[in-house]
C-alpha positions as CSV (number, residue, x, y, z in Angstrom):
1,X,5.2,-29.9,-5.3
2,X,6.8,-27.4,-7.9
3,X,6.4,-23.6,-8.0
4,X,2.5,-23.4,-9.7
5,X,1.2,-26.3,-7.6
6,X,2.3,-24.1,-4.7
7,X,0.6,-21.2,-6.2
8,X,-2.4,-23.2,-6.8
9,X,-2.3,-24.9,-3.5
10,X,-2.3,-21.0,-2.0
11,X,-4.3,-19.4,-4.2
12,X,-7.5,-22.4,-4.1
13,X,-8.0,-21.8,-0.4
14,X,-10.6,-19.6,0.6
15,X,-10.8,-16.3,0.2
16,X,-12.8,-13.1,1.3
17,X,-12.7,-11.2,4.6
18,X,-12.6,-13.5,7.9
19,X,-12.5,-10.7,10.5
20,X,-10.8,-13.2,13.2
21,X,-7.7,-14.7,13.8
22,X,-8.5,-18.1,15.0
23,X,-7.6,-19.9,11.2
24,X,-4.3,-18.3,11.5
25,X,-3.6,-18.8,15.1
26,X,-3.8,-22.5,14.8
27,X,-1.8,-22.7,11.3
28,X,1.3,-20.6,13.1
29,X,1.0,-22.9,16.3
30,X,1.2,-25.9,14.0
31,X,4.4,-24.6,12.4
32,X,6.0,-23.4,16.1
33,X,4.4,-19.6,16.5
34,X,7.8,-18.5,14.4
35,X,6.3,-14.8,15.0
36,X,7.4,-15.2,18.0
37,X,10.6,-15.5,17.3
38,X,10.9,-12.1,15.0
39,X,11.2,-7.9,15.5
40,X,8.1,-6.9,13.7
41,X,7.7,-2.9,12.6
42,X,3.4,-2.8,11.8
43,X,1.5,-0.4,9.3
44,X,-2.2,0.5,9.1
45,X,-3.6,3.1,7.4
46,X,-5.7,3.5,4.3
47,X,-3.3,5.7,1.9
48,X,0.6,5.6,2.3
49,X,1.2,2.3,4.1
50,X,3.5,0.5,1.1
51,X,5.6,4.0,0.8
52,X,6.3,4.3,4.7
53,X,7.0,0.5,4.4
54,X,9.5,1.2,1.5
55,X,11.2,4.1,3.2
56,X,11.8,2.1,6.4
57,X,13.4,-0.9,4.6
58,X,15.6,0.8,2.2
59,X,16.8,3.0,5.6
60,X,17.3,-0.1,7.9
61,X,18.8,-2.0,4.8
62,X,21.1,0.4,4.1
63,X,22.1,0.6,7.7
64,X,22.8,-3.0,7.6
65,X,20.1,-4.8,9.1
66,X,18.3,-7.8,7.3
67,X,14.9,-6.3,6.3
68,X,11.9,-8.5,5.6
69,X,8.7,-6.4,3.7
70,X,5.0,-8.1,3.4
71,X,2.8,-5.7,1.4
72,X,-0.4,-6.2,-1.0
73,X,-1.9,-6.0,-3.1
74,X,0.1,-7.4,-5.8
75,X,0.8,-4.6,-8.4
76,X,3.2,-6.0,-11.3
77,X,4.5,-9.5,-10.6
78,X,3.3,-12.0,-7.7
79,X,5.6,-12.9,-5.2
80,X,7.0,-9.3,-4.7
81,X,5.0,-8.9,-2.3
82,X,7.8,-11.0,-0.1
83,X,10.9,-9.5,0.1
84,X,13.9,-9.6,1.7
85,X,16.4,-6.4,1.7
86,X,14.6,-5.1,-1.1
87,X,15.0,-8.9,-3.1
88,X,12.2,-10.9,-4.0
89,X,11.3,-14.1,-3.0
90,X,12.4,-16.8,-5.3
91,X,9.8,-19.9,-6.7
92,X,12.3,-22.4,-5.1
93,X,11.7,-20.3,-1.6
94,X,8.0,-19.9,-2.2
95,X,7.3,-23.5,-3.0
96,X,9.8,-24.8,0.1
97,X,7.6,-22.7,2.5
98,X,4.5,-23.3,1.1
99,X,4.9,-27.5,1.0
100,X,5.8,-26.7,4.6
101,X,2.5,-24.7,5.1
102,X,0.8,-27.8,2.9
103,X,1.7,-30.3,5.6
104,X,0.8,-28.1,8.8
105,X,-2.9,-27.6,7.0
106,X,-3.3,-31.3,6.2
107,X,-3.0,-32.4,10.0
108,X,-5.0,-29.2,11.1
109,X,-7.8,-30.5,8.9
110,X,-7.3,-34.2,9.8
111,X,-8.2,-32.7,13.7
112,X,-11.3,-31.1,11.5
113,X,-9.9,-27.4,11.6
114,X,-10.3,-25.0,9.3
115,X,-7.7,-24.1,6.7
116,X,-7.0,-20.4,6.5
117,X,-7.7,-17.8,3.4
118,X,-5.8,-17.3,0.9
119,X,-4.5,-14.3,2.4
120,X,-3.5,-15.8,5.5
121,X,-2.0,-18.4,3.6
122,X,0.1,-15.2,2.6
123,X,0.7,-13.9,5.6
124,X,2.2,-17.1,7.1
125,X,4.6,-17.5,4.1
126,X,6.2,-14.3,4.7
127,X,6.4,-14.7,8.4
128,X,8.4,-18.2,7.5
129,X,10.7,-17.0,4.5
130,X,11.6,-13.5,7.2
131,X,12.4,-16.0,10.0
132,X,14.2,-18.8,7.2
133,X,16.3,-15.5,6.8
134,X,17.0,-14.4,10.0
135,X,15.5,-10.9,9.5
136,X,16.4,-7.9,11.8
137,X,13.1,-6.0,11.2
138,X,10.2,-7.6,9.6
139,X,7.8,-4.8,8.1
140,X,4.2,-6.4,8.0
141,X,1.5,-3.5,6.1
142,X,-2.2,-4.6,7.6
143,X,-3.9,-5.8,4.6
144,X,-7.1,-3.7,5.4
145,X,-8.2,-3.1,9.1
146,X,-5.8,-3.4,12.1
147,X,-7.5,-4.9,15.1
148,X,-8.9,-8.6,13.3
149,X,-6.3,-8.3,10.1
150,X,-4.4,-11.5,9.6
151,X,-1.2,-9.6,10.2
152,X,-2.2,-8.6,13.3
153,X,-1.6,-12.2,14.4
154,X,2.1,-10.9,15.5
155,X,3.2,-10.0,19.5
156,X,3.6,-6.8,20.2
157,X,5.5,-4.7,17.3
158,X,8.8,-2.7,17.6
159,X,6.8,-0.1,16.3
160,X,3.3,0.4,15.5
161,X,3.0,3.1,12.5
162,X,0.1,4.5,10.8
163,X,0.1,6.4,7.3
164,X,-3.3,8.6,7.0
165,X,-6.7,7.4,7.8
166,X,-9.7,7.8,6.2
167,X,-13.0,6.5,5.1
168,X,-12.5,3.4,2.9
169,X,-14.2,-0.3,3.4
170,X,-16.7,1.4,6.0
171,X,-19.1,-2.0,5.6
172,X,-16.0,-3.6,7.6
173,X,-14.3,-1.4,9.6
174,X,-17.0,1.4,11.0
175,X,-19.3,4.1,9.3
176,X,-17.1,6.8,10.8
177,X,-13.6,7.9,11.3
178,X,-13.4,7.6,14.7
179,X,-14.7,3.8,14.4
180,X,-12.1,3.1,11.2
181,X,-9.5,4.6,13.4
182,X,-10.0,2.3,16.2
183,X,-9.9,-0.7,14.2
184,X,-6.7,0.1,12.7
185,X,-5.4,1.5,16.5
186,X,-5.3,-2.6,17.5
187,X,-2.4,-2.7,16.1
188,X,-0.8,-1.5,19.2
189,X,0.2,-3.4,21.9
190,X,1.7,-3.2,25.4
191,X,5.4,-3.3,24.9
192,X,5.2,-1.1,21.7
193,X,8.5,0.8,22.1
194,X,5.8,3.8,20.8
195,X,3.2,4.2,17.9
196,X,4.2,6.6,15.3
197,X,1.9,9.3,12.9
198,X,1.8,12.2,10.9
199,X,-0.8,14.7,9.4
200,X,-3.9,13.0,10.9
201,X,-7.2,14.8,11.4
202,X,-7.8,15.5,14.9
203,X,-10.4,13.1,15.6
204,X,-8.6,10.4,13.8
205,X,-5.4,10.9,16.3
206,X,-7.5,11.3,19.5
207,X,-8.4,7.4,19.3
208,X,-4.9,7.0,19.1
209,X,-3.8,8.5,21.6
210,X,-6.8,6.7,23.8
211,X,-5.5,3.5,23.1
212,X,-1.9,4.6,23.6
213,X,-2.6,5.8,27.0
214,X,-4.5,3.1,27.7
215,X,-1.8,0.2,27.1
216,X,1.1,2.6,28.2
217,X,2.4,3.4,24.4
218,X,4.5,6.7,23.6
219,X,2.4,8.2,20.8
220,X,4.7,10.3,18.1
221,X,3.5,12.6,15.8
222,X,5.3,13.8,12.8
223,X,5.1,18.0,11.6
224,X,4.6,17.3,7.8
225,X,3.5,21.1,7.8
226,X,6.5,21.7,9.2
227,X,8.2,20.8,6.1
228,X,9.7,23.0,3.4
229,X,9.3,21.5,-0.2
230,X,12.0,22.9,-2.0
231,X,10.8,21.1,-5.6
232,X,7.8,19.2,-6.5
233,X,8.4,17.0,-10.3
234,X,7.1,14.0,-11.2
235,X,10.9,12.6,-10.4
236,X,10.5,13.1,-6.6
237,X,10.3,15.3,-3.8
238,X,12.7,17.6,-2.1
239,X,12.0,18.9,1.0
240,X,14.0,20.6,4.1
241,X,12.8,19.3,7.9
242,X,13.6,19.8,11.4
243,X,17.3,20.7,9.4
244,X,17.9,18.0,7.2
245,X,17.4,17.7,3.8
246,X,15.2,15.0,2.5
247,X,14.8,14.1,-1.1
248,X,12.4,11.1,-2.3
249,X,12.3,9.6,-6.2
250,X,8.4,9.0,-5.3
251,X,6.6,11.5,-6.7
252,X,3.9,13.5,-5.8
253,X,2.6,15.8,-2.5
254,X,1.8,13.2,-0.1
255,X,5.2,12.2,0.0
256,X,6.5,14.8,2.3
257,X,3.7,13.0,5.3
258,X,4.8,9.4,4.1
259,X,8.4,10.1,4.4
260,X,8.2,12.3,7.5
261,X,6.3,9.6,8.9
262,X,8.8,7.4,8.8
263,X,11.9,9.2,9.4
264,X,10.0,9.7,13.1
265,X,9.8,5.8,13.4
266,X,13.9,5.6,12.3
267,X,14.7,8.2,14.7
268,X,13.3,6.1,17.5
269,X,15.0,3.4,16.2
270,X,17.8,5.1,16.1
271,X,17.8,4.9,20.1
272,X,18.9,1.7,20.2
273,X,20.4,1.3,16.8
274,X,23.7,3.4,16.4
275,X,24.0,2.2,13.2
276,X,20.8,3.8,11.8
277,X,22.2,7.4,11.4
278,X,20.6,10.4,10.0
279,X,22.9,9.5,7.4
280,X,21.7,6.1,6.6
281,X,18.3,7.3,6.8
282,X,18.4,10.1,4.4
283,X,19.9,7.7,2.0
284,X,17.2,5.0,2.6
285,X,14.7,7.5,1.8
286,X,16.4,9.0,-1.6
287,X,16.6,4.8,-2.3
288,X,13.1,4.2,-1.9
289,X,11.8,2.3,-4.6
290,X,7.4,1.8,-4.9
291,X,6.3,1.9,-8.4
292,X,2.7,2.4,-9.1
293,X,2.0,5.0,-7.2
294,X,2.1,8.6,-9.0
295,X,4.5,7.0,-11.3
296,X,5.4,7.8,-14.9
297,X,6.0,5.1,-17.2
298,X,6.3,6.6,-20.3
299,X,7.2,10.2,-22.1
300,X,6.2,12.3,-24.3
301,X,3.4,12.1,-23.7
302,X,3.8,11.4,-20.1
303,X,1.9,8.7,-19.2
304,X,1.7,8.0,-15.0
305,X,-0.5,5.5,-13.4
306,X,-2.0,5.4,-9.7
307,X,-3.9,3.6,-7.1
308,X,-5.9,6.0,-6.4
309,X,-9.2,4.4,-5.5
310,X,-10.8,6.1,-1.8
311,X,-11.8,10.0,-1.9
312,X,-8.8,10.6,0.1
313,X,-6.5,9.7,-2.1
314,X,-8.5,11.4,-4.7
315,X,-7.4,14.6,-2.8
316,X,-4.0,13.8,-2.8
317,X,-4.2,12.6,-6.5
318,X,-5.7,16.4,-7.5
319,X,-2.9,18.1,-5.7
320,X,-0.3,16.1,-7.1
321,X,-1.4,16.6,-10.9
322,X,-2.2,20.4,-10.3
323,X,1.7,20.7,-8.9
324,X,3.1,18.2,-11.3
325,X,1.3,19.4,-14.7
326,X,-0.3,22.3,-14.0
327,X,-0.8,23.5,-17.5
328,X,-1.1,20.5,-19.3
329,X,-4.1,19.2,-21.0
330,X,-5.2,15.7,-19.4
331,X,-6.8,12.1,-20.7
332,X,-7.8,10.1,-17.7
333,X,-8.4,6.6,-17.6
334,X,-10.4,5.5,-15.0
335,X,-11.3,2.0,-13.6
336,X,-12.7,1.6,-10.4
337,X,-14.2,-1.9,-8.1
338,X,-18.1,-1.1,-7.5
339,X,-17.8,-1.2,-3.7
340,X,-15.5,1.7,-3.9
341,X,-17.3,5.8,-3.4
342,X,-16.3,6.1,-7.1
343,X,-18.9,8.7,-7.4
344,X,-16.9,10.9,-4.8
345,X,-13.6,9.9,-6.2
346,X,-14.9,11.0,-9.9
347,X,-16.1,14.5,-8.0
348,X,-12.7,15.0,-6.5
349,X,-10.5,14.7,-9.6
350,X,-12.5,14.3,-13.5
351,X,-12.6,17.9,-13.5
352,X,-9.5,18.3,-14.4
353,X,-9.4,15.9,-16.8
354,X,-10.2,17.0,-20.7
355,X,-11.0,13.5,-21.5
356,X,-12.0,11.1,-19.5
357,X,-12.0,7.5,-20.9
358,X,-13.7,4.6,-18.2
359,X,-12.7,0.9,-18.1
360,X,-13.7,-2.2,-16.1
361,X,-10.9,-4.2,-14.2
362,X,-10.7,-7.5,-15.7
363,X,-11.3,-10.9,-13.8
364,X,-12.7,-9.4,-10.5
365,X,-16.1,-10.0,-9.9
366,X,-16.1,-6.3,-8.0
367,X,-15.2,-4.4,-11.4
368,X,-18.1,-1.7,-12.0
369,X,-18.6,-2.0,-15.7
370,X,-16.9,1.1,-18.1
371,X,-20.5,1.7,-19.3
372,X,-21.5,2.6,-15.8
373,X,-18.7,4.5,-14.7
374,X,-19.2,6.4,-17.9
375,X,-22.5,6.7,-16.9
376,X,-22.0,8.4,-13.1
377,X,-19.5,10.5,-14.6
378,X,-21.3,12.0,-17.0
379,X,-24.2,12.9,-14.4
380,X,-21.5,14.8,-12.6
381,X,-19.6,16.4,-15.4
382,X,-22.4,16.6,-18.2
383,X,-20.1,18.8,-20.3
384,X,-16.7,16.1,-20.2
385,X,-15.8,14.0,-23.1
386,X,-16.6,10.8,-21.4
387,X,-16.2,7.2,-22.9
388,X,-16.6,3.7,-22.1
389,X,-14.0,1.4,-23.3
390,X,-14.5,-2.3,-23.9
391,X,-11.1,-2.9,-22.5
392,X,-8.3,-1.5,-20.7
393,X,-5.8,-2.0,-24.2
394,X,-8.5,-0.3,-25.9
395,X,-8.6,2.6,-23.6
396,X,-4.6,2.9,-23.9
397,X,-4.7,2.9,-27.4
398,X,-7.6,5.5,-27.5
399,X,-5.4,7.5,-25.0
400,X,-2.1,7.9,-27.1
401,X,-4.5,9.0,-30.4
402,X,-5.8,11.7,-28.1
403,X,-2.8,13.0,-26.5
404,X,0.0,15.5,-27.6
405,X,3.9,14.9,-26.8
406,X,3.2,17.6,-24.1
407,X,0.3,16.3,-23.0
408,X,-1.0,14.3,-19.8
409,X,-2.1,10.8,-19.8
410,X,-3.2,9.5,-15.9
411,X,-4.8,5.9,-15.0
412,X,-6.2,5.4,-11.6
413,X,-8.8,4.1,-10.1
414,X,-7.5,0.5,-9.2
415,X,-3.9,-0.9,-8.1
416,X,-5.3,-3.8,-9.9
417,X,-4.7,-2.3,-13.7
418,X,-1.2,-0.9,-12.8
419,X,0.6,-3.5,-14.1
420,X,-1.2,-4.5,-17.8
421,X,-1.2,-0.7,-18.3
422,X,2.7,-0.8,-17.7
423,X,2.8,-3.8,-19.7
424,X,1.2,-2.4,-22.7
425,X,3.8,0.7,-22.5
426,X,6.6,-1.8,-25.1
427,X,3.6,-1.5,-27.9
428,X,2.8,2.5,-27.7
429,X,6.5,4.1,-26.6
């Protein structure tokens, strides 16, 4: 097998939700349950998981631990979402581990058992390359729920942490908060050392601290008010708390939660790991490194792409461009997947925008067409200059003829576009 027959062996299997564990279960026991042989730190959430996870790797790295990362969704280049102090997995790694997964499925469906999804596929390939490297701390983000997601197939974490909460793939995980919160809360286990959060609406952290109590879990809870943000750019975040003085190169205001967050998981860590100083985690945290997210790409104009895709991080998204470029005039691209609350998410932030130019994601059968988008926009913001573009080059192209050197161009909308759009930067900059 070489390197694209193990991405097509991986990527042909099944894929869509499977809200159980069984598939991935038997495929671990048929390679020896090596989860059971790693120190696993967990993330669920629905905004901030891959920033807490990239503050608590480049912190534990830096302190000198091996430090294994699974995230997704893929934004730029597949296979970084397996990484190893901060290094991606190589195509002579990936294929190794995946002939090995190959063989395991082959006699679990010779006993007529069912191969796993593609995802879990995933999720087993980074559970073998951490233990092939003898990680320290393995940092697994929950693909989407908590309770039934295929990371969740791990003993009890080190640490079970959670970036915000909030509405997001309700025909999964609950029609309320409450509900989406408990899904994500079965991520804790007995034998947690504790469950760590910040900034969560009240309701949100009482089912956390149910299932804490119930299972014997420490719950702690991070003061992002309590912070002091000392400046606010597009090239990070500086901000005094509890006497230190933090500063991120990921911009934008939600950053102050994420990294407080996870300087409350270090610290705990920091119990039984003298190495992990407040030193060593202040650096980590200035090291981070998570593109795509409230990140510019280009200059003059500046160009900066997002994820955001939920009303949520619509929120966050507003604050973060009215702090950033407050008196800048705006072209937003937007492109969003139909079984997203776009219409909300288009409430929360095209307002702002003086253009507003829609796209559809390519090659994803859950794209809502640009001519729709354009057309639930416009019902909102009748007096916008709104237009459907027939591709996403298109609407990049379209952008830079409309924008100033001073001006604002934002995409969101969709991890998914991130990296074309930052591909396409070479031709325009």
């Amino acid at each position: 097998m070489d390197y694209q027959e193990a991405r097509a062996f991986i990527a042909g299997k099944i894929s869509g939700v499977h809200l159980e564990l069984d598939r991935i279960r038997a495929l671990l026991y048929e390679l020896g349950n090596p989860e059971k042989e790693l120190r696993f730190i967990h993330i669920a959430g629905t905004n901030g998981k891959g920033s807490i996870a990239a503050y608590l790797s480049a912190a534990l790295t830096r302190a000198g631990f091996c430090t294994g990362v699974y995230t997704s969704p893929v934004v730029y280049t597949y296979g970084e979402q397996f990484r190893v102090n901060g290094k991606m997995i190589s195509g002579e790694q990936y294929t190794k581990l995946a002939e090995k997964m190959k063989s395991a499925v082959t006699r679990m469906e010779r006993r007529g058992l069912v191969c796993p999804s593609n995802f879990e596929l995933e999720t087993v390939l980074a559970i073998l390359f951490f233990s092939e490297q003898h990680c320290d701390y393995s940092i697994l983000e929950c693909g989407m729920g908590g309770r039934d997601d295929a990371t969740n197939v791990i003993p009890a974490p080190v640490l079970a942490v959670f970036a915000s909460i909030s509405m997001d793939h309700t025909e999964f995980l609950g029609q309320t908060l409450p509900e989406i919160a408990s899904v994500k809360a079965g991520i804790i286990k007995r034998g947690c050392l504790a469950a760590v959060t910040s900034g969560q609406q009240k309701e949100t952290e009482e089912v956390l601290q149910s299932v804490c109590d119930s299972l014997g879990v420490p719950l702690v809870t991070g003061h992002p008010e309590q912070a002091e943000v000392l400046d606010n750019t597009i090239d990070g975040l500086t901000f005094r708390y509890k006497d230190l003085l933090f500063h991120t190169p990921l911009a934008g205001s939600c950053q102050a939660e994420n990294a407080v967050t996870a300087f409350e998981a270090l610290k705990i860590l920091q119990k039984k790991e003298p190495e992990l100083t407040d030193e060593k985690i202040l650096e980590g945290i200035s090291a981070a490194d998570w593109h795509g997210r409230f990140t510019r790409i280009a200059e003059h104009p500046d160009f900066v792409v997002d994820g955001a895709h939920n009303p949520r991080a619509a929120d966050i998204l507003r604050q973060s461009v009215l702090e950033c470029y407050p008196e800048r005039r705006r072209i937003f691209i937007l492109g969003v997947f139909a079984d997203k609350d776009y219409r909300e998410v288009i409430r929360r932030t095209c307002d702002l925008a003086d253009v507003l130019l829609c796209v559809e994601t390519p090659d994803n059968e859950r794209a809502l067409p640009a001519e729709k988008l354009a057309e639930a926009a416009a019902e909102i913001f009748p007096e916008k200059t709104i237009l459907a573009e027939k591709s996403i080059p298109d609407a990049v192209r379209r952008s830079f003829a409309l924008a100033g050197p001073d001006d604002l161009i934002l995409s969101f909308g969709s991890l998914s576009n991130i990296g074309e759009i930052t591909g396409l930067m070479k031709h325009f900059t």
